[in-house]
N, C-alpha and C positions, 0 to 999 in steps of 0.2 A: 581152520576150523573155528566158529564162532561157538563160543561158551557164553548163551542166556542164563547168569546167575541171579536176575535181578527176582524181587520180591515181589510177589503179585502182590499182598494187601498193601503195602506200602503204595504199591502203584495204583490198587484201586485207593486207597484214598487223597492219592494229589490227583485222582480223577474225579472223584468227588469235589475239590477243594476247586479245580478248575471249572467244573461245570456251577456249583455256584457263584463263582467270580462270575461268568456269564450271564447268569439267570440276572435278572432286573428285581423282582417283588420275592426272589427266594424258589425253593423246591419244596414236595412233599415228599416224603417216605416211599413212596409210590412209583414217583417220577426217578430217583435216586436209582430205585431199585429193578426199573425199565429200563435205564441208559446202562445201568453195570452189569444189567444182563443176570441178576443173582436175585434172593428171595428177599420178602421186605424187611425179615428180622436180622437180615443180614445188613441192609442198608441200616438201617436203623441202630446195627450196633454200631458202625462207620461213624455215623454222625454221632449217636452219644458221646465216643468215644473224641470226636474232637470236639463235641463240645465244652466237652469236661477239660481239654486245655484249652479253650478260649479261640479255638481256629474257625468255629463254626458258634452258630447264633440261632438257639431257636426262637420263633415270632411265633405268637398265639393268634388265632382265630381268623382263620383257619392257620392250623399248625403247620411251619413249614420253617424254614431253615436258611442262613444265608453266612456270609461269610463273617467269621468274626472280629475282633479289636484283634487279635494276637499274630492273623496276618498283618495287619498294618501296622503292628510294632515291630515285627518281623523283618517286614522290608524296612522299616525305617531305620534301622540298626544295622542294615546290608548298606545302605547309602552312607550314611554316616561314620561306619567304620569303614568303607572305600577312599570317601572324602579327607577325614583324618588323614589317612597313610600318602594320599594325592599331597595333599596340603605339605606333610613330612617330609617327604621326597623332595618336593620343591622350595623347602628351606633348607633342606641338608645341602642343594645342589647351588640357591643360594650364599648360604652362608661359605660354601667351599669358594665361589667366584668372588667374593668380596669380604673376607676372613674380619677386616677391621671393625665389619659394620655389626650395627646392634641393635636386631629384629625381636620384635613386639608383637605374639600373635595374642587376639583379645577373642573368648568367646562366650556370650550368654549363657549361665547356667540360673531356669528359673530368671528372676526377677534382680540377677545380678549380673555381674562383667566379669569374669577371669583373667588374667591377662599372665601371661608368661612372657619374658622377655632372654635369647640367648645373644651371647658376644661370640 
């Protein structure tokens, strides 16, 4: 037996959030609210509502909507802490094959260099 517990709004708005990654020059209120199949003050609170956390972006004249900064901090933050843990794994499995050595990882932060080094 399959148990559907998932969230419609939730789902309608990474249906939102996917149809404007799509769209090229954005959506209208209108068009949002054609594709979800629901009324426009319904689309409209969708977008307000990711607008106000920075997932969506509205564009004046004509008013329409597209994806905002906070997806592509979003993903940047999915790569970057994957890559980290990549990076980790492969010094731990390092430093396990050659115990004596003494690894120096360096990484830009800003307008500077980090650098941590393990024995």
């Amino acid at each position: 037996m399959v148990v559907n517990n998932r969230i419609q709004s939730v789902e309608r708005a990474l249906d939102v959030l996917e149809m404007l990654a799509q769209s090229g020059n954005g959506l209208r209120v209108t068009d949002v609210a054609q594709r979800l199949n629901v009324r426009a003050p319904t689309a409209h609170n969708f977008l307000r509502t990711l607008a106000q956390r920075g997932y969506v972006q509205r564009i004046e004249n004509p008013v329409r909507y597209k994806i905002g900064a906070a997806v592509s901090q979003l993903v940047r933050a999915g790569f970057e802490n994957s890559a980290m843990a990549e990076t980790e794994a492969a010094v731990a499995a390092l430093s396990r094959r050659h115990p004596a050595a003494v690894i120096s990882l360096t990484k830009q932060i800003g307008g500077d260099l980090s650098m941590n080094s393990m024995q």
